[in-house]
PyMOL Python script that loads the backbone (N, CA, C, O; Angstrom):
from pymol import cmd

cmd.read_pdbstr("""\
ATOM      1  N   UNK A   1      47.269   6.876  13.247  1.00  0.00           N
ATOM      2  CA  UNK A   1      45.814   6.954  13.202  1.00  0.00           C
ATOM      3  C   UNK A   1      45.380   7.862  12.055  1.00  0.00           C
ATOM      4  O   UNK A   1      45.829   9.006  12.123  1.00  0.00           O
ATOM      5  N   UNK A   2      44.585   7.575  11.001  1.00  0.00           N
ATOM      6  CA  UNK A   2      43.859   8.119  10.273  1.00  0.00           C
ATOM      7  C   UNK A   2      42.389   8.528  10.262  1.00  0.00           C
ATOM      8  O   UNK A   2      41.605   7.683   9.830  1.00  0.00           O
ATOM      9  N   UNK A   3      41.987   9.485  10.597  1.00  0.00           N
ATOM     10  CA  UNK A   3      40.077   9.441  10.899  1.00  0.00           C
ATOM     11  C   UNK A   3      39.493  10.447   9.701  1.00  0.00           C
ATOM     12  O   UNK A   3      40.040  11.470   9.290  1.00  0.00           O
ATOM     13  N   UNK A   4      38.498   9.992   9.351  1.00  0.00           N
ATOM     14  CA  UNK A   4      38.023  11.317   8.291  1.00  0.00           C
ATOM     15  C   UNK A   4      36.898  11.486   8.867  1.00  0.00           C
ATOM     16  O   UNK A   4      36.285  10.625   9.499  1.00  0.00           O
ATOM     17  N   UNK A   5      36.505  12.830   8.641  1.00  0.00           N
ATOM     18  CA  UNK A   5      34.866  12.969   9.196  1.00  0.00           C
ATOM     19  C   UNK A   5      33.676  12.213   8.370  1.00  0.00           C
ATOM     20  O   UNK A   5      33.687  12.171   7.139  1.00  0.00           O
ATOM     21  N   UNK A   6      32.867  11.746   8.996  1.00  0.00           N
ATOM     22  CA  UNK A   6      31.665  11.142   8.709  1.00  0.00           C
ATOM     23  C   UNK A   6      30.795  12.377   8.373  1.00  0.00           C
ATOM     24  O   UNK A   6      30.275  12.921   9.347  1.00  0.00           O
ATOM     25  N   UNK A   7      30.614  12.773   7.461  1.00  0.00           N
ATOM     26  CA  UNK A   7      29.822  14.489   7.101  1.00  0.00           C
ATOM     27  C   UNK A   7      29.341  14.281   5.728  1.00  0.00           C
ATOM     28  O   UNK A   7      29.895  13.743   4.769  1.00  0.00           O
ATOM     29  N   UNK A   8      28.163  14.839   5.850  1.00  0.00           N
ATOM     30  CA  UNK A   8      27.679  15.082   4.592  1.00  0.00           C
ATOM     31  C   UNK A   8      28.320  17.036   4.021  1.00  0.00           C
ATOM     32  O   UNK A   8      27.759  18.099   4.289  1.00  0.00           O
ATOM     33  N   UNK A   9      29.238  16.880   3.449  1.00  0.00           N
ATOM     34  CA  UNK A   9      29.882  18.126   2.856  1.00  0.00           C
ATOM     35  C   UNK A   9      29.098  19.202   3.096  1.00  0.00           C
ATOM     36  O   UNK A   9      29.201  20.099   3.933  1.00  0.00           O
ATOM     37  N   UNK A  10      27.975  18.905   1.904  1.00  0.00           N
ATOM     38  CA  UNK A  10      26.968  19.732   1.160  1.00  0.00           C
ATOM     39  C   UNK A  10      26.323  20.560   2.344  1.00  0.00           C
ATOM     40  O   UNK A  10      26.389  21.765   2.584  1.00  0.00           O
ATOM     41  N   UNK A  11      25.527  19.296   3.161  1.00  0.00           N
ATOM     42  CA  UNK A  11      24.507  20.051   4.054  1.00  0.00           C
ATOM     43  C   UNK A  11      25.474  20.915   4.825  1.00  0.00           C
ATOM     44  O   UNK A  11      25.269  22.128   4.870  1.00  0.00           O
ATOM     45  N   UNK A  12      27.032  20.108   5.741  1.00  0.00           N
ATOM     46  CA  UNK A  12      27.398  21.264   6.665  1.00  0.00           C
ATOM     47  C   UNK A  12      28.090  22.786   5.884  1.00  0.00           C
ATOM     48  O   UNK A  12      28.333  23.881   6.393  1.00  0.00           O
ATOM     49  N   UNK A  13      28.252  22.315   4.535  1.00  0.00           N
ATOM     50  CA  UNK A  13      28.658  23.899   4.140  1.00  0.00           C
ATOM     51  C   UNK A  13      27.104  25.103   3.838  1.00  0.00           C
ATOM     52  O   UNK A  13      26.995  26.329   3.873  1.00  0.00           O
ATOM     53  N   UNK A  14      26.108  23.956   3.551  1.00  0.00           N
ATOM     54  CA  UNK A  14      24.709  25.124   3.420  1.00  0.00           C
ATOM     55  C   UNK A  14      24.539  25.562   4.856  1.00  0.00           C
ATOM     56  O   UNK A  14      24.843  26.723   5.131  1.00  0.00           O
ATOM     57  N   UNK A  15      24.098  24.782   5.774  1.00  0.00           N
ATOM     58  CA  UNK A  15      23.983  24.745   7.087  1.00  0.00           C
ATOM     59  C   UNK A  15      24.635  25.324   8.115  1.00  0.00           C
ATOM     60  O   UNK A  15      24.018  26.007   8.933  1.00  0.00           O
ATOM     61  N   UNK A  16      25.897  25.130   8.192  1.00  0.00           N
ATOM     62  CA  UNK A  16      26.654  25.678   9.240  1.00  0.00           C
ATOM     63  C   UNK A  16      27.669  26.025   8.906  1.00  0.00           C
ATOM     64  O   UNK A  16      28.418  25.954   9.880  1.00  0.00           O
ATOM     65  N   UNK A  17      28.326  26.487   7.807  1.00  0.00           N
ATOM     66  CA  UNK A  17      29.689  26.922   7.877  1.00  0.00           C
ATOM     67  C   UNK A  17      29.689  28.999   7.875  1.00  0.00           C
ATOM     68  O   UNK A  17      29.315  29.902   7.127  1.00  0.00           O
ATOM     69  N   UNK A  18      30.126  28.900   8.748  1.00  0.00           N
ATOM     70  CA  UNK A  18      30.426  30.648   8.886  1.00  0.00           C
ATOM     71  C   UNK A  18      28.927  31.041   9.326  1.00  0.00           C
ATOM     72  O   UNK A  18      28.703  32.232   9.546  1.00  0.00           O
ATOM     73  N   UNK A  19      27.876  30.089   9.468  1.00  0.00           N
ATOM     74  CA  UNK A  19      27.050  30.577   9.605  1.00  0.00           C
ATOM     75  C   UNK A  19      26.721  30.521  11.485  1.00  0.00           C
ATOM     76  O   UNK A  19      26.693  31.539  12.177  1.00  0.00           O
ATOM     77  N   UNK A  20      26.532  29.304  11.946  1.00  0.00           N
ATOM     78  CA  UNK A  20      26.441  29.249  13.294  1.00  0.00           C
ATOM     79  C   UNK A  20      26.868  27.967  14.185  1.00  0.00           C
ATOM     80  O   UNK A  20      26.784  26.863  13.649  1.00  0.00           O
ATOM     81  N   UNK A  21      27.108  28.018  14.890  1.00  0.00           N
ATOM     82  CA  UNK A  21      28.294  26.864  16.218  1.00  0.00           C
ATOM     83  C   UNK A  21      27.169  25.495  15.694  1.00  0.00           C
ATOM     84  O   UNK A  21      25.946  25.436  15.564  1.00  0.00           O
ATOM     85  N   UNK A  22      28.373  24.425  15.474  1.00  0.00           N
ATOM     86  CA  UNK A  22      27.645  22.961  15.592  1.00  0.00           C
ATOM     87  C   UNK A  22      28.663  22.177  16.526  1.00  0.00           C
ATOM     88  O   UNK A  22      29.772  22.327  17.040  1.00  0.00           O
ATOM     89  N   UNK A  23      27.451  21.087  16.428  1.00  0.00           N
ATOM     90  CA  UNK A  23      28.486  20.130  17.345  1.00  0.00           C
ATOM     91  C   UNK A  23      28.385  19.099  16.839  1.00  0.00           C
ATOM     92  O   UNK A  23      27.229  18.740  16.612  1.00  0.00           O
ATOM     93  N   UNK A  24      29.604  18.090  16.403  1.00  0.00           N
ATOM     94  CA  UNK A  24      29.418  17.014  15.745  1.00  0.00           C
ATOM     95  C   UNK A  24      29.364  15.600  16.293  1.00  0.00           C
ATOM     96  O   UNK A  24      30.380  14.908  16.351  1.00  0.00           O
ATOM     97  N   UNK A  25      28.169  15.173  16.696  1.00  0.00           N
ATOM     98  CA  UNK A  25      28.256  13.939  17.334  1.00  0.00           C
ATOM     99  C   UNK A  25      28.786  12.221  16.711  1.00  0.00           C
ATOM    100  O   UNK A  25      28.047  11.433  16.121  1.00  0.00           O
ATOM    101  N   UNK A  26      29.738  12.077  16.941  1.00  0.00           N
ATOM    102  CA  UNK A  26      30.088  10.579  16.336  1.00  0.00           C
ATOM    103  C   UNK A  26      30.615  11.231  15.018  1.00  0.00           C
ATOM    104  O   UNK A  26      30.061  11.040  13.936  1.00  0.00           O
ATOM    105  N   UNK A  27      31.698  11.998  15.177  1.00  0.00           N
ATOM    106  CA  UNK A  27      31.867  12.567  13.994  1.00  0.00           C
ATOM    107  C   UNK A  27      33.066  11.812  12.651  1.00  0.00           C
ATOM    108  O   UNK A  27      33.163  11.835  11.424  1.00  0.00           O
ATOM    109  N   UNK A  28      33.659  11.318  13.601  1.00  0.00           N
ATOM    110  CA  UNK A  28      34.480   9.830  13.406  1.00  0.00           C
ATOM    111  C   UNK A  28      34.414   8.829  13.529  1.00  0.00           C
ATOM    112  O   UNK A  28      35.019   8.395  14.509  1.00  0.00           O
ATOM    113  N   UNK A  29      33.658   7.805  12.645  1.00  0.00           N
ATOM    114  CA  UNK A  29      33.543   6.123  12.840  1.00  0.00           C
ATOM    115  C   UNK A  29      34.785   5.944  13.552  1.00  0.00           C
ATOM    116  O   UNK A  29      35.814   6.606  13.692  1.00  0.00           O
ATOM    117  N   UNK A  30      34.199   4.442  14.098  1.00  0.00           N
ATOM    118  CA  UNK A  30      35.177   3.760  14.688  1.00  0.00           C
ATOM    119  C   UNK A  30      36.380   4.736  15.492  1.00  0.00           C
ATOM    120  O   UNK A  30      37.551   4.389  15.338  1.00  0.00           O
ATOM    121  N   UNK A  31      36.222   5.379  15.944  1.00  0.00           N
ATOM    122  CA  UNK A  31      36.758   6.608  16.863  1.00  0.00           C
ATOM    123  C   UNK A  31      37.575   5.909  18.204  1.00  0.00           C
ATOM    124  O   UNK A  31      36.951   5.374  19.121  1.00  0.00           O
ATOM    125  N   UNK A  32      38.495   5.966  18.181  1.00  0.00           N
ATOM    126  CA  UNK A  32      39.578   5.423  19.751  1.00  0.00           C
ATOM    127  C   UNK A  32      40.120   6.426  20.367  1.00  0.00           C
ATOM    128  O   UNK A  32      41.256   6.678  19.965  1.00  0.00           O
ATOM    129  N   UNK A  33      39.756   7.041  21.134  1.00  0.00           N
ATOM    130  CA  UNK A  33      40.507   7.821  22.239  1.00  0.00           C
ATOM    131  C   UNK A  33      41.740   7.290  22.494  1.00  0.00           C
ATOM    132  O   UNK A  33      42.075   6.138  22.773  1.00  0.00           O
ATOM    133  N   UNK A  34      42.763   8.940  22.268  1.00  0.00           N
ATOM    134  CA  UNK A  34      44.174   8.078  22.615  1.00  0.00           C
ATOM    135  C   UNK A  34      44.735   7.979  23.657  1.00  0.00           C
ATOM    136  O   UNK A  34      45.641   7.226  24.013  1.00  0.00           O
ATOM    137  N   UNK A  35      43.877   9.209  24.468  1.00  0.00           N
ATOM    138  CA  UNK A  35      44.289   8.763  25.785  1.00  0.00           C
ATOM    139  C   UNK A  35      43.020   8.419  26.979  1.00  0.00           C
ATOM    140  O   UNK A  35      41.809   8.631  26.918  1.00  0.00           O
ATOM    141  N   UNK A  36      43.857   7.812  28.047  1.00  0.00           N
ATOM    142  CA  UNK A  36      42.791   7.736  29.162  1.00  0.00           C
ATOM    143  C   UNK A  36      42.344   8.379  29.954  1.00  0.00           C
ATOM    144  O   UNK A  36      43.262   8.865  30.615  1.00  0.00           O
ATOM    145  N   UNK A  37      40.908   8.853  30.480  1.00  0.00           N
ATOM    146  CA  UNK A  37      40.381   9.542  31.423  1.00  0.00           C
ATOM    147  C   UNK A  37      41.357  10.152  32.385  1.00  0.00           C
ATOM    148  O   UNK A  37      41.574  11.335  32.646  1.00  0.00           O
ATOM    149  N   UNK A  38      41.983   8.861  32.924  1.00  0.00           N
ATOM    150  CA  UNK A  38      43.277   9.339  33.588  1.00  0.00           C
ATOM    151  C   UNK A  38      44.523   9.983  33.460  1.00  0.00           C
ATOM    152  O   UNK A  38      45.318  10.356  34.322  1.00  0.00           O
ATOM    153  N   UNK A  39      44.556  10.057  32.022  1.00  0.00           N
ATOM    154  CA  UNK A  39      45.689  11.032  31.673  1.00  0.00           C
ATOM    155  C   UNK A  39      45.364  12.058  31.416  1.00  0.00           C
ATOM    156  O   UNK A  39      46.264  12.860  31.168  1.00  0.00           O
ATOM    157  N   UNK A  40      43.796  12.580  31.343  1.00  0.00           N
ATOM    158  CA  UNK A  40      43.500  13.877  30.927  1.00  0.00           C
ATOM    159  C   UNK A  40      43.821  14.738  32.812  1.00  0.00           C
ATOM    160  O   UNK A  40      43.676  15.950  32.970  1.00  0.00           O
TER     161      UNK A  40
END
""", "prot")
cmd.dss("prot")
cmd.show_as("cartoon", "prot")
cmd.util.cbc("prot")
cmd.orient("prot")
């Protein structure tokens, strides 16, 4: 599996880096969980 983040660089290094907690929603297209609910 290969995933890269879907991010605009720029804004999260002005925005949030070292600066304060984010959360990245859908942060990986096409995103597959590798495991199941049930194995967690």
């Amino acid at each position: 599996m290969d995933y890269q983040l879907d991010l605009d660089w720029n804004d999260f290094l002005q925005r949030y880096w070292q600066k304060r907690p984010v959360i990245l929603k859908r942060g990986f297209k096409n995103f597959i969980d590798p495991i199941s609910p049930d194995e967690l």
